[in-house]
Every structure is written in structure tokens, then in C-alpha cells.
N, C-alpha and C positions, 0 to 999 in steps of 0.2 A: 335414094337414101345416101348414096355413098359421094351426091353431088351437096348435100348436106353438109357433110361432115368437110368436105373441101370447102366449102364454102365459108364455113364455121374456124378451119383452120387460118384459111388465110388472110378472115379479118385478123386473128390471132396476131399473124404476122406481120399486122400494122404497129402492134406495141412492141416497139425493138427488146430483144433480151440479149442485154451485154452480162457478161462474166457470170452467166446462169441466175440473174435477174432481170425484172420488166422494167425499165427505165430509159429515158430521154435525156440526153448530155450531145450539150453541145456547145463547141468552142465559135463565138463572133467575134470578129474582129470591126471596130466601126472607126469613124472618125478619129485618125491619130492626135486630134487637138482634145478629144474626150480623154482626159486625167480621171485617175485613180478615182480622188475623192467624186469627182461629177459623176463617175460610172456606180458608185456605192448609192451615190446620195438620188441618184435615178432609180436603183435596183430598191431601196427603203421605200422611196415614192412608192413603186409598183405593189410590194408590200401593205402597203394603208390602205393603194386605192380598189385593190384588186379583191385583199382579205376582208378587208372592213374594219379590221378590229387588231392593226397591226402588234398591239400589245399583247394578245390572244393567240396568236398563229408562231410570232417569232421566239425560237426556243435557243437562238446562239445568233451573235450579232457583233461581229469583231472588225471595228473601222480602219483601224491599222493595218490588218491580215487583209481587208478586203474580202468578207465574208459575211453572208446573211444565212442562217438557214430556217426554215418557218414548217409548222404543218399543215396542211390542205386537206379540205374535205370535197367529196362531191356528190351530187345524188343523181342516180340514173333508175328510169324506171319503165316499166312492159307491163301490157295488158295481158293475161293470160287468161283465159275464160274470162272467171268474174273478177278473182283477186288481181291486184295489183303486183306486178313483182318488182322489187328494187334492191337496187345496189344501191350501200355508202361505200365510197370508196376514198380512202385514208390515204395519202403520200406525204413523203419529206418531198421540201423545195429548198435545192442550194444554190445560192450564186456566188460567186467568184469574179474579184472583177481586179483589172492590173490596166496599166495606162492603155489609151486604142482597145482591151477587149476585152472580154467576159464570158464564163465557162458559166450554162444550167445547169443543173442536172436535177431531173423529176422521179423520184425513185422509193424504193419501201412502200411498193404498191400494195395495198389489202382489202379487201371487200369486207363487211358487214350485209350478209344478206336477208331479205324479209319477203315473206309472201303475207298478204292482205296485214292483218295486223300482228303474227305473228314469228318470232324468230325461227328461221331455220338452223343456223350456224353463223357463228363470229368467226374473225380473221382468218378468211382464206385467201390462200394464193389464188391469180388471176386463174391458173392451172387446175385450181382446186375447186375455183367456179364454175371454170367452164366444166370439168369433167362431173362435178355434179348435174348441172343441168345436162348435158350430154345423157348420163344414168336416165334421166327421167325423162328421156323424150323430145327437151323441149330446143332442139337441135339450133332450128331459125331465132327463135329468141336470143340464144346463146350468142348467135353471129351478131343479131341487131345491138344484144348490151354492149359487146366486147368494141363493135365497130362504132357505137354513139360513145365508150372510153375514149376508144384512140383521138376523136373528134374533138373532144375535150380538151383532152390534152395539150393537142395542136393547137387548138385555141389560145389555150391560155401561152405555148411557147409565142405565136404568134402577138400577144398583148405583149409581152415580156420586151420581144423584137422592137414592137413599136416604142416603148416607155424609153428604154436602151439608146433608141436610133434618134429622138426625137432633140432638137438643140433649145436652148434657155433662149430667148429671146434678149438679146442686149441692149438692144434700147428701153429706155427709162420712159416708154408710151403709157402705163398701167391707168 
């Protein structure tokens, strides 16, 4: 039981909590010939190609400042018996970009959770998820949601990395 509960913790511990929140910030520094506007107008790209529906997601979008911020959805889900159980999970995405480099940060983490078709509870903290499922037993679940989050997440930093890192093609080949 009590290898559970560790086990369950220290997926926990994959989603960093800075300043007494769950969130992912972090400073890259790339290619010092990558300018301001090329570092925005990459971070927009990522925006369209990643959300779908760039118009839809971006809620602040300031060219000058060097700043995008959007919000993210995702869906995670577990077999539990018969029903289904799933997270939607809600965050803010900021980027910040200045000549050579650019600040993420993945944060205003919140769950919407559902067992088979019906609501359990709206906006909980990750804390407030997992200790409900905790309550109810469902310990290993709790580690798989929490650990297929963090997965997530990493991913999407990891898209972000690429779109960021990647150079425009200068030749006039098209």
C-alpha cells in the first residue's frame, strides 16, 4: 500500500511546482542570428500548427513585447472497471521571446474530471485530483493520469523546442 502511495507521489514530482504552483517555465537560449521578430513569428507558427485554431486558443498576442499567451486543452483517460475515467485538463501557454532566446512557461493547471458519462467535479487542482482519487482507492490510476500529464506536457515542450530551433530555409528552391 504505502509503495503506492510513493509511487503515486513521485509521478507527482514529474509536474514541477514552482512558487506553490504546477507549471513548466523555461528559459532557451538558441541560434544568436534568431531575432526577436523570427523567434515570435516561430512561436505564432507553433500556435496554428499545434492548437488548430490559432484564433480560438490565443487570448494576448503582443508583437512589440514579444509575447503570445494561448489556452490549452488536453484529454487523458483510464479504464476503471467498466467506466471510463478522464481528465480534461485546462492550462495557460506563454511564450516570451527576445533576440537568441525565449521563456515558456505551461501553467494554470486544472482538471475537469468525468467518470463514464457523468461529472464528478469541475476545476480541480492537480492536488485536488489526485487526493480525490487517492479517497477512493484508485491509487495506480492516480500515478498513470498524473504520469501520462507530465508526458504530455513534455511533449508539447518538446514540439515548442523543435518549431523554436528549426531555421527558414533561404534559398528560393520552393
Amino acid at each position: 500500500m504505502a509503495f503506492l502511495f510513493i509511487s503515486a507521489k513521485a509521478q507527482l514530482d514529474t509536474i514541477p511546482k514552482i512558487d506553490g504552483q504546477y507549471q513548466y517555465v523555461g528559459v532557451v537560449s538558441v541560434d544568436s542570428s534568431f531575432k526577436k521578430e523570427d523567434l515570435y513569428n516561430k512561436s505564432k507558427l507553433y500556435f496554428v500548427d499545434v492548437y488548430n485554431s490559432a484564433k480560438d486558443v490565443i487570448q494576448y498576442d503582443d508583437k512589440d513585447a514579444g509575447r503570445i499567451v494561448g489556452k490549452g486543452f488536453l484529454e487523458l483517460n483510464d479504464m476503471q472497471w467498466v467506466a471510463p475515467w478522464i481528465w480534461d485538463v485546462y492550462y495557460t501557454t506563454e511564450i516570451m521571446v527576445k533576440n537568441g532566446k525565449y521563456k515558456y512557461r505551461f501553467y494554470d493547471i486544472h482538471i475537469k474530471q468525468y467518470v463514464g458519462t457523468s461529472k464528478i467535479e469541475t476545476d480541480l487542482t492537480i492536488d485536488d485530483a489526485m487526493n480525490q482519487l487517492h479517497k477512493m482507492g484508485y491509487k495506480k490510476m492516480t500515478a498513470k493520469l498524473l504520469e501520462n500529464t507530465a508526458k504530455k506536457f513534455q511533449n508539447s515542450i518538446d514540439v515548442l523546442k523543435s518549431y523554436m530551433a528549426n531555421k527558414e530555409n533561404t534559398k528560393n528552391d520552393f
